[in-house]
C-alpha positions as CSV (number, residue, x, y, z in Angstrom):
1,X,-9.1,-4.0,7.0
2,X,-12.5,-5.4,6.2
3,X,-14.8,-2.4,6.8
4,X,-12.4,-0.6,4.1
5,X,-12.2,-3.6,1.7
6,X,-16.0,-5.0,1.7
7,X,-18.6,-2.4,1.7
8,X,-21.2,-4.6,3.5
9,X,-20.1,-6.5,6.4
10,X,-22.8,-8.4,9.1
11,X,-21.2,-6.9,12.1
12,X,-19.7,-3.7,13.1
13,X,-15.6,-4.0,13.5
14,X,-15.3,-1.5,15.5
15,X,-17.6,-1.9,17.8
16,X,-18.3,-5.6,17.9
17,X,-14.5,-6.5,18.3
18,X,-11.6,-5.2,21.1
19,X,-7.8,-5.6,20.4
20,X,-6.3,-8.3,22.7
21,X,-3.0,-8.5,21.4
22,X,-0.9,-8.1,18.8
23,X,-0.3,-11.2,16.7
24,X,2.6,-10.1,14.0
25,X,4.1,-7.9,12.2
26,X,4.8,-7.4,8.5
27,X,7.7,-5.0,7.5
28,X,7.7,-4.0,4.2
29,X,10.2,-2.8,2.0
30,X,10.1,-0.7,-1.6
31,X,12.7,-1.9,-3.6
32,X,13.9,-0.6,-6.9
33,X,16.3,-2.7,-9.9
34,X,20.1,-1.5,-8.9
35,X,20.3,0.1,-12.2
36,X,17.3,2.0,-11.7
37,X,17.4,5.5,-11.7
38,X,15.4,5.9,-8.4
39,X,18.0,6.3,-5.9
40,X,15.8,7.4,-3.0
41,X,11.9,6.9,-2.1
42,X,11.7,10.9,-3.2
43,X,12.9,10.1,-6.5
44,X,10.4,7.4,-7.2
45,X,7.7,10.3,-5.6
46,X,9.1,12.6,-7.8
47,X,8.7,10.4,-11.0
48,X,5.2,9.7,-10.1
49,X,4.1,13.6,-9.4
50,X,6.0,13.9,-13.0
51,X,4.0,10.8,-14.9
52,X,0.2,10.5,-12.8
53,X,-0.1,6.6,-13.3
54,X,3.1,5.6,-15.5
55,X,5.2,3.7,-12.6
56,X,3.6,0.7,-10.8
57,X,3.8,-1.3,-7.7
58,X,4.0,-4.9,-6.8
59,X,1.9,-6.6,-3.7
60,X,1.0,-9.9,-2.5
61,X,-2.7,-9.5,-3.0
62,X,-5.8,-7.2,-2.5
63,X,-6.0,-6.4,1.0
64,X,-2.4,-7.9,2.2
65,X,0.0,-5.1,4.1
66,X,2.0,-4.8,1.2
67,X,-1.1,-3.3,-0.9
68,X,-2.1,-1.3,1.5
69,X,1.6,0.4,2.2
70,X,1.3,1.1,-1.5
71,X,-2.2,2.5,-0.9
72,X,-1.0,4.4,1.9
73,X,2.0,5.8,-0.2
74,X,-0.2,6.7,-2.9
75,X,-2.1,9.1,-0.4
76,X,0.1,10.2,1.8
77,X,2.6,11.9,-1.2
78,X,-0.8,12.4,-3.3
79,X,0.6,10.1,-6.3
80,X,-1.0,7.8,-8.4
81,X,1.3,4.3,-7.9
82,X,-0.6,1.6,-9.9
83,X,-1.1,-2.0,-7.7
84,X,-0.4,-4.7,-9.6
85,X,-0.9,-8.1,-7.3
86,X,1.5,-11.2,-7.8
């Protein structure tokens, strides 16, 4: 994630570096309130096409997999999700 987080890095990730093996894995999960009126993930897409910038989202930090799923949602469904990091 580095080459997309810092814009000046002293070495070339992609070709200074070669996958080896996969260390972990992260699942992540969108969860809503129970008596939230989002009942499926094209609800809260929905919402968000409806309001540009009113609903936001929760991570772990800059950079973490949860930010960047929300990053990643936020482009593939062309919304505007706001990250807020805990």
């Amino acid at each position: 994630t580095n080459p997309f987080l810092y814009p000046k890095l002293p070495y070339d990730t992609f070709k200074d570096f070669s996958p080896i093996s996969l260390l972990a894995s992260s699942p992540n999960v969108l969860l809503v309130r129970a008596d939230s009126p989002f009942k499926s993930v094209g609800d809260v897409i929905a919402a968000a096409k409806a309001k540009p910038g009113s609903l936001s989202f929760a991570h772990a930090g800059n950079g973490t997999s949860t930010h960047l799923a929300g990053e990643l949602l936020n482009s593939l469904a062309k919304i505007d999700l706001r990250a807020i990091p805990y």
